[in-house]
N, C-alpha and C positions, 0 to 999 in steps of 0.2 A: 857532771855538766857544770861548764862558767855561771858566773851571774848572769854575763851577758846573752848569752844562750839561752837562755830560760828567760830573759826577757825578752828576746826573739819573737818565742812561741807564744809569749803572753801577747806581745802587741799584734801578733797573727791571732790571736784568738778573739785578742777587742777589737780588729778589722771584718773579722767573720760575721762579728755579734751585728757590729754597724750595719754591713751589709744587708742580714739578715733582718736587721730592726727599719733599714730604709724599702726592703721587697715585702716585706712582713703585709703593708698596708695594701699590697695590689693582688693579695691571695683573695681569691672571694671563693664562698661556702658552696659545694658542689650540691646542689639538693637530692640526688640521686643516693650519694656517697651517707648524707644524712638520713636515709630513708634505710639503707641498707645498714646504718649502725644502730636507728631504732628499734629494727624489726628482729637484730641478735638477741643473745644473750646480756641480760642486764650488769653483771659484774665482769663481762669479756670487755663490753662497753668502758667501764669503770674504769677497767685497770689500763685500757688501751688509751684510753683520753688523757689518764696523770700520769701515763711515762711518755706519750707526745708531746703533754705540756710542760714537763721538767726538760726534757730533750730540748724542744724548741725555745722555751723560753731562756734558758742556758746562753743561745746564741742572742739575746736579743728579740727573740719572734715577740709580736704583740701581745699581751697579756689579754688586752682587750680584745681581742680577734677570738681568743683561744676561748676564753670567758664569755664574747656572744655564741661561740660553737657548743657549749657548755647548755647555756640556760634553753638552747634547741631540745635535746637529749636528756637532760636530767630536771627534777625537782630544784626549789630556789636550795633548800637546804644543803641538796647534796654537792649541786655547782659549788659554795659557797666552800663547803670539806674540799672539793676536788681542787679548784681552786688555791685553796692555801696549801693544801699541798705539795701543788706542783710550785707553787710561788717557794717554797719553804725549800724544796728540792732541789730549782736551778739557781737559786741563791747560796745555796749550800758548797753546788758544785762548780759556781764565781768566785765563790771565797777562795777553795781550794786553790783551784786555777790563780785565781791572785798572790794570794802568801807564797804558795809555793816556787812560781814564774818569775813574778814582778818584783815581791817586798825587797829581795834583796841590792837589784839592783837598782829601786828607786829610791830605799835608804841612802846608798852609796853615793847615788847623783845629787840630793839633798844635801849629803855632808860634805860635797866637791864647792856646790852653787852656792849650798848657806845662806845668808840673805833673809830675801822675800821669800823664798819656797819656803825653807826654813821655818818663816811666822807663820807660813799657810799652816807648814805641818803639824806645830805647835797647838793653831787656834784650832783643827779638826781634833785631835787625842786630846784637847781638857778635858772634854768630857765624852769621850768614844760611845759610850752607849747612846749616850743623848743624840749626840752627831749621828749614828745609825738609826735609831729609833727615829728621830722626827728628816730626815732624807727621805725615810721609807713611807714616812706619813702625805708627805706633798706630791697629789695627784699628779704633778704632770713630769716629777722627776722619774725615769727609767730607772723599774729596780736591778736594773745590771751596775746603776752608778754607785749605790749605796757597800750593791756585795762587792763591787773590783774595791774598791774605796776600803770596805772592811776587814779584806785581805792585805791590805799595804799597811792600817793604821794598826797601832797599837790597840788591841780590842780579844778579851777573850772568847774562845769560840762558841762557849755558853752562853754569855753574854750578847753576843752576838747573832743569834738566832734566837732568844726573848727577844731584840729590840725589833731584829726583822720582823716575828711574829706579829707583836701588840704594832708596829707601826703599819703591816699591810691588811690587819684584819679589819681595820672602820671602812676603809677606802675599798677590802673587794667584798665589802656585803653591799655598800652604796652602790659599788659599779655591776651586781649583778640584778639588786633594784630596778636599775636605769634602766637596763638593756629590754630586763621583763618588762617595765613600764612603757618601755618605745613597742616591745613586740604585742604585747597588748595593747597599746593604745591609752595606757593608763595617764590620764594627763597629771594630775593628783600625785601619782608614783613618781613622775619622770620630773616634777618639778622641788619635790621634798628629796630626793635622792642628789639632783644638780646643789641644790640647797646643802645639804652633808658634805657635798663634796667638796665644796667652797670654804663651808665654816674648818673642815678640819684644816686644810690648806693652809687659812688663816691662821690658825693656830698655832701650829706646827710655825710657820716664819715668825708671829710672835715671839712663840718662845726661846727662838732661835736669831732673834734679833739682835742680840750682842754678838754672835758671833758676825755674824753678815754685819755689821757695823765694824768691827775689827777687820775685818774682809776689805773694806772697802777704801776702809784706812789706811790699811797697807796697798792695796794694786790705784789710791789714786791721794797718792798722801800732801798733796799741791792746794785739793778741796778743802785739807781740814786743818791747813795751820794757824 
């Protein structure tokens, strides 16, 4: 199969995910459907939650949706396991679907266009862990952007799943916090969790401020001569 073919299927696969991520928001929680995976077996449960969640979230499906259906069904701990695993899972299977789909022929188109793409592509791989590692960190970036992203840039695969790791683990203990703290009522919870979720956010752009300063350099360079 061409490059071009396989980048075909990729950008079929990132209109799937889009879609999936724009319908995502208008599933709501069938209560009946929750009562009947309560009252199963507690590891049919388990196992049936984190390969819905790798599946769905693979395409895009909310994490957060996935994660309040979570903290329904399970302890904070064990959400918090199922969770990163299914996050660690359809990240896995983004990357794939990237390197293997996309990288070739967005290489190609980089070294046709040259340029601006070019500096983009440059300032993302200085430091490709970093770049994965704090993407994954900022609450309101979609982690399908970090894994397609990770799959095109120079980044090894080990590497690349620590960064996913240590960068989705602050953000899905905070966000399963929040959800217990809204479904309790915990106001205390709900406001030291919003609180987390903000300071790491912050952080994460901190740190990453050189690069988003170079960013901006280049897509508006009339600002800064």
């Amino acid at each position: 199969m061409n490059t071009k073919r396989k980048f075909i299927l990729f950008v079929l696969f990132v209109l799937c995910s889009i879609i999936v991520a724009i319908f995502s928001g208008y599933f709501g929680l069938n209560p009946s459907s929750i009562q009947y995976f309560a009252n199963s077996n507690h590891t049919l449960i388990s196992f049936i939650y984190t390969a819905l969640f790798i599946v769905l979230s693979s395409f895009s499906f909310s994490v957060s949706v996935m994660t309040s259906l979570g903290v329904l069904l399970f302890s904070a701990y064990e959400i918090i396991i199922y969770s990163i695993i299914g996050i660690m899972g359809s990240s896995i299977i983004d990357f794939f679907v990237s390197r293997r789909l996309g990288k070739d022929y967005v290489k190609k188109y980089i070294e046709k266009r040259g340029s601006k793409i070019e500096e983009f592509d440059r300032i993302l791989e200085r430091n490709a862990f970093k770049t994965t590692f704090l993407l994954s960190s900022i609450f309101f970036v979609p982690p399908t952007i970090p894994s397609f992203l990770g799959g095109i840039i120079k980044i090894k695969f080990k590497n690349y799943c620590i960064a996913t790791f240590l960068g989705n683990l602050p953000n899905t203990i905070l966000t399963v916090y929040l959800i217990r703290g809204i479904l309790y009522s915990d106001t205390s919870q709900i406001f030291l969790s919003i609180f987390g979720l903000i300071a790491v956010t912050v952080i994460a752009l901190y740190l990453y401020k050189g690069e988003v300063s170079d960013i901006f350099k280049i897509s508006f360079p009339r600002f800064f001569r």
